[in-house]
OpenMM code with the backbone's topology and positions (N, CA, C; nanometers):
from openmm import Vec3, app, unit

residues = "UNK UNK UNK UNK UNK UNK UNK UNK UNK UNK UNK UNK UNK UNK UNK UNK UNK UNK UNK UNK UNK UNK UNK UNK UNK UNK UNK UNK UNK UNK UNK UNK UNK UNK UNK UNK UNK UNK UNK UNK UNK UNK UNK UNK UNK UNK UNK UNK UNK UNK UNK UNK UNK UNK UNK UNK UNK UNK UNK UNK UNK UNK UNK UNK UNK UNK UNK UNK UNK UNK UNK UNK UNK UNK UNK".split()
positions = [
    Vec3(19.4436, -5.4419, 2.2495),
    Vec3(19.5407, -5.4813, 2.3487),
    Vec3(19.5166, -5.6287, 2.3826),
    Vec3(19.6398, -5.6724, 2.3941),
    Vec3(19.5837, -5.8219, 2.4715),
    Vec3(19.6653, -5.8522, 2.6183),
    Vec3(19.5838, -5.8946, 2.6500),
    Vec3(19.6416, -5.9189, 2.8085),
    Vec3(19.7193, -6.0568, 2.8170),
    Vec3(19.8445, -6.1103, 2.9185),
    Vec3(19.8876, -6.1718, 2.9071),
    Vec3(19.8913, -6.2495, 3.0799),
    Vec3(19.8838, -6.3455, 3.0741),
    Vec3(19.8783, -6.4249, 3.2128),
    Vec3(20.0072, -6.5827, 3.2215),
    Vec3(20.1021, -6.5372, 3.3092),
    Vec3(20.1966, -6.6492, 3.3434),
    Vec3(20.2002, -6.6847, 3.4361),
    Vec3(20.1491, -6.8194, 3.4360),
    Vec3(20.1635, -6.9143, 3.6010),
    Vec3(20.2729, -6.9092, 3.6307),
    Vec3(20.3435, -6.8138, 3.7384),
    Vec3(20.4446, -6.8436, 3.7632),
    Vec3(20.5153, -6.9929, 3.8685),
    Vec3(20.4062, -7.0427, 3.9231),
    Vec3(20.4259, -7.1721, 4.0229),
    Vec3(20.4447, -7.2032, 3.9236),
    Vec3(20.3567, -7.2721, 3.7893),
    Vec3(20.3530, -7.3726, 3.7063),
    Vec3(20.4835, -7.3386, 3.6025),
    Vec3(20.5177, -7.2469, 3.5894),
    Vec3(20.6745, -7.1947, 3.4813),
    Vec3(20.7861, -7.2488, 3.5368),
    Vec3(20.8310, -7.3199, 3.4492),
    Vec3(20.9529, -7.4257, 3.5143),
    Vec3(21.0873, -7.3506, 3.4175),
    Vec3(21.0465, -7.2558, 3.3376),
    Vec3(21.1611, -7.2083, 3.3037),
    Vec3(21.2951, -7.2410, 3.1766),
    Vec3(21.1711, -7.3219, 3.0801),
    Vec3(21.2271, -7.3802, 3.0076),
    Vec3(21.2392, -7.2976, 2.8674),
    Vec3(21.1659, -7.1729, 2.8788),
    Vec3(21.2206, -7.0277, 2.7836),
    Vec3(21.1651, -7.0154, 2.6245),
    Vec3(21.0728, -7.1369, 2.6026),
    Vec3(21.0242, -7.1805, 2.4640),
    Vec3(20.9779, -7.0292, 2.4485),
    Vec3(20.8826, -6.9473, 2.5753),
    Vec3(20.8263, -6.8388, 2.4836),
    Vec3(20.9300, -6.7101, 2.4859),
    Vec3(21.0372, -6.7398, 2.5557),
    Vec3(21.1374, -6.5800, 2.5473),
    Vec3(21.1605, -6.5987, 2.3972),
    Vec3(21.1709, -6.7441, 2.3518),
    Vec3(21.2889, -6.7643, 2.2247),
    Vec3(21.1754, -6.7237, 2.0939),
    Vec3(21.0398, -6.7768, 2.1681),
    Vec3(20.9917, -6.7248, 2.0262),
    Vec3(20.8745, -6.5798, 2.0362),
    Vec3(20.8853, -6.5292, 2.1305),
    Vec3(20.8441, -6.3554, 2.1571),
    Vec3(20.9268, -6.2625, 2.2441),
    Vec3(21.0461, -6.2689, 2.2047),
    Vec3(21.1954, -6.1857, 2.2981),
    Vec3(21.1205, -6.0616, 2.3410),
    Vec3(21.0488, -5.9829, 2.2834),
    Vec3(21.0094, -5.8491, 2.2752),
    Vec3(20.8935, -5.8481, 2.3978),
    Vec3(20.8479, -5.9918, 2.4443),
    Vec3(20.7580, -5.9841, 2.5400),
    Vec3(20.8000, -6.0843, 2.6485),
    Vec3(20.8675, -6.1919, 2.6597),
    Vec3(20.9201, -6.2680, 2.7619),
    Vec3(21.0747, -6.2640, 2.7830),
    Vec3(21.1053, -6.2366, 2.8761),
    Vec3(21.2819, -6.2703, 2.8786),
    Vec3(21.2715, -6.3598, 3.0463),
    Vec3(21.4455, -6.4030, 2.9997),
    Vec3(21.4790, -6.4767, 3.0960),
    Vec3(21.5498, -6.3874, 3.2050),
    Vec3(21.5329, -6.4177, 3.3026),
    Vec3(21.5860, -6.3192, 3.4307),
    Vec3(21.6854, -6.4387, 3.5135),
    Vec3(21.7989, -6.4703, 3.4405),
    Vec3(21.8814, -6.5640, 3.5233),
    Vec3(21.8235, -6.6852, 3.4479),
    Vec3(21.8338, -6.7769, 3.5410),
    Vec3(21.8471, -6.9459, 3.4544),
    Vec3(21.6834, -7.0144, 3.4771),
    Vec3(21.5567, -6.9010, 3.5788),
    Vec3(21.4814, -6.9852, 3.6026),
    Vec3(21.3499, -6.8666, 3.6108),
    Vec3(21.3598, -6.7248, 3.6447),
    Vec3(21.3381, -6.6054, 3.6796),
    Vec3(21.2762, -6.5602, 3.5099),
    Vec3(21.0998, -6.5443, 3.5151),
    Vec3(21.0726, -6.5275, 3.3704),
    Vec3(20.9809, -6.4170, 3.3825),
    Vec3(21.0532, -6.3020, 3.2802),
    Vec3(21.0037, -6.1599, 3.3217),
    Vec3(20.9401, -6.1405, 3.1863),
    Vec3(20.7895, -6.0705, 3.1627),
    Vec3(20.7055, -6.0497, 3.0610),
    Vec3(20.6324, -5.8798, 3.0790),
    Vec3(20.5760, -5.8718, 2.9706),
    Vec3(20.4824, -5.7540, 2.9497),
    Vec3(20.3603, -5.7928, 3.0019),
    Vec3(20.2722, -5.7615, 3.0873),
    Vec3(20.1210, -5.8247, 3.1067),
    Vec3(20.0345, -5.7521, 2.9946),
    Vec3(20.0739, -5.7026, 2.9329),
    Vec3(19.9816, -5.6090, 2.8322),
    Vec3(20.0596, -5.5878, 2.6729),
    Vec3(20.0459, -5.7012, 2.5740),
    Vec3(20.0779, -5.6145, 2.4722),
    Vec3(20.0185, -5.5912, 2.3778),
    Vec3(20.0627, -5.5701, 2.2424),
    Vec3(19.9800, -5.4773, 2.1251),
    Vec3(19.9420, -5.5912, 2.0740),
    Vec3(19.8381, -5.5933, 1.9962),
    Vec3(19.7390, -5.6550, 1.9158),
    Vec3(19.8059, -5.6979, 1.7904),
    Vec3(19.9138, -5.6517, 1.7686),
    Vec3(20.0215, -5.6825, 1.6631),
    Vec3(20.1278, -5.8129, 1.7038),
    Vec3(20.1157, -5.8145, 1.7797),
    Vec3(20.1756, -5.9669, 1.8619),
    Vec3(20.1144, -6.0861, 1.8843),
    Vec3(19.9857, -6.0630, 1.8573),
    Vec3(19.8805, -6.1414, 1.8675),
    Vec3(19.9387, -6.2977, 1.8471),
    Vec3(19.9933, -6.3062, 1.7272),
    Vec3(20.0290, -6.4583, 1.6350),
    Vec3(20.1767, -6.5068, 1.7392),
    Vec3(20.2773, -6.4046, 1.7582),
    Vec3(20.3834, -6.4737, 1.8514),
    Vec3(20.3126, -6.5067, 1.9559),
    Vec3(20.2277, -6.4505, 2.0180),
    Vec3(20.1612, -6.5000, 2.1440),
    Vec3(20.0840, -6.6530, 2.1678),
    Vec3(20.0609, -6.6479, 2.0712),
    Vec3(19.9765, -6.7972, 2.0601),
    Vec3(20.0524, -6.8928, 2.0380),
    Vec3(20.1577, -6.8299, 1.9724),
    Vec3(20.3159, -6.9475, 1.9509),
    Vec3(20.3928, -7.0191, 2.0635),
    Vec3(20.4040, -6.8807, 2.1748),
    Vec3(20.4427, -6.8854, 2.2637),
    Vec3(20.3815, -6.9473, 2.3565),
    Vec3(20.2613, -6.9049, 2.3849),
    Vec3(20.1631, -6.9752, 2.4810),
    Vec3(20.1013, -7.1307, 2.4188),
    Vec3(20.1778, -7.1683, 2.2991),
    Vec3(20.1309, -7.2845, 2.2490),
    Vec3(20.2501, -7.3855, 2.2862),
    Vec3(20.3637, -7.3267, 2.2905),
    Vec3(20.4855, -7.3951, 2.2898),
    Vec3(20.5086, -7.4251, 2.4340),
    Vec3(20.4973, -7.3399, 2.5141),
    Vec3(20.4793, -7.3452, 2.6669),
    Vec3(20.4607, -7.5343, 2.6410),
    Vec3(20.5400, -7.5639, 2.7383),
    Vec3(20.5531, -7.7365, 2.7879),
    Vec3(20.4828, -7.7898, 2.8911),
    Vec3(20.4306, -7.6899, 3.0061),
    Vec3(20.3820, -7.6933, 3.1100),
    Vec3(20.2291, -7.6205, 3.0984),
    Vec3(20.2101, -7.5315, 2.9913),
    Vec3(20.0742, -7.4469, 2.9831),
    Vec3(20.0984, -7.3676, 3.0664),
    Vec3(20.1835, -7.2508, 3.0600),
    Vec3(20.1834, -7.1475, 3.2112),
    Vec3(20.1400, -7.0631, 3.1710),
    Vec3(20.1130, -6.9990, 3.0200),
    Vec3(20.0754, -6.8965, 2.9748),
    Vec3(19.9119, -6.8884, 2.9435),
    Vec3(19.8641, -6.7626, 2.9351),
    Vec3(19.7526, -6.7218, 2.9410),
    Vec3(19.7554, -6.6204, 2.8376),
    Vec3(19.6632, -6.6536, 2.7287),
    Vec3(19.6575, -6.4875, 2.6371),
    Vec3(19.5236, -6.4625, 2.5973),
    Vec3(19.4946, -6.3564, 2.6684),
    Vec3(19.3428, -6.2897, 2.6373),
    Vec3(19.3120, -6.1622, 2.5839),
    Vec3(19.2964, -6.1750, 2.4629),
    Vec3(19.2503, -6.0245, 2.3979),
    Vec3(19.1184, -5.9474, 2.4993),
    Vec3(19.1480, -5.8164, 2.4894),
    Vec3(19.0673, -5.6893, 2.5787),
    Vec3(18.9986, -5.5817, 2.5021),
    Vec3(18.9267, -5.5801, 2.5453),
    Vec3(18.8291, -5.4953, 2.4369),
    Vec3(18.8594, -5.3531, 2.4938),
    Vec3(18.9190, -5.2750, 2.4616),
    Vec3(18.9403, -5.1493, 2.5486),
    Vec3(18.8489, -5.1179, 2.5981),
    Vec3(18.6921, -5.0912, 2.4890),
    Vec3(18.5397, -4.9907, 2.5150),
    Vec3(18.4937, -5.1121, 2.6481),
    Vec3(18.4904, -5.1877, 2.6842),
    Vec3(18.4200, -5.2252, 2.7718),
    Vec3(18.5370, -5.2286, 2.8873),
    Vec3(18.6518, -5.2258, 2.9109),
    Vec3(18.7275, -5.2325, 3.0067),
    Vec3(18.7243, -5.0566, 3.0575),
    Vec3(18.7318, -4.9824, 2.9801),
    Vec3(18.6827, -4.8298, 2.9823),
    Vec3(18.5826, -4.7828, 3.0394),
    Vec3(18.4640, -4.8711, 3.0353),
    Vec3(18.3236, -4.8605, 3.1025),
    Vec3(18.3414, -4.9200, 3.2200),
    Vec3(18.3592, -5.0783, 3.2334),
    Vec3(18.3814, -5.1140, 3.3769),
    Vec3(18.4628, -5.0506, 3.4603),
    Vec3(18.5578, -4.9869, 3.3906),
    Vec3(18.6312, -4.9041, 3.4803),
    Vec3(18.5999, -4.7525, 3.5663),
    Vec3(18.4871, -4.6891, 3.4925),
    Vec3(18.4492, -4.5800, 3.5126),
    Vec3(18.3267, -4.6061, 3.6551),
    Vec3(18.2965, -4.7036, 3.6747),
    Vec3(18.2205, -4.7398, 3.7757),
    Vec3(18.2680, -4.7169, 3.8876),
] * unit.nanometer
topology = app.Topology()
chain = topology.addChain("A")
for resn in residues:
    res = topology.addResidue(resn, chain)
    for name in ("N", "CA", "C"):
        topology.addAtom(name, app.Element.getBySymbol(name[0]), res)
C-alpha cells in the first residue's frame, strides 16, 4: 500500500496530478482537489509522476509496510 499526503494550503489547484493519476486525484470544481489517501502499490510510478509534476510540491507519497503498521497498531 502506499500512503498519499496533499498539502491542501499549499495546492493551488493547477490539476498536473488529476491529469496524470485520474484514478487517484480529481478535480472537485475549478480549485477543490479530491484524492485516495491510500492506494495500491500498482500505482506506485503514476504517483511519483504526479507528485513530481506538482508545481508547488503539495504532494506526499509514502510506501507502508503493512507488517509493521499491523503491529503498531495492535498496541
Amino acid at each position: 500500500m502506499v500512503r498519499i499526503a496533499v498539502d491542501l494550503n499549499r495546492c493551488q489547484g493547477y490539476a498536473q496530478c488529476a491529469f496524470l493519476a485520474p484514478e487517484i486525484f480529481t478535480m472537485h470544481g475549478d480549485e477543490a482537489l479530491l484524492y485516495d489517501p491510500e492506494a495500491d502499490e500498482a500505482q506506485r510510478a503514476k504517483l511519483a509522476q504526479a507528485a513530481a509534476a506538482c508545481p508547488v510540491q503539495a504532494i506526499l507519497v509514502d510506501a507502508v509496510d503493512a507488517s509493521a503498521e499491523a503491529v503498531s497498531g495492535a498496541r
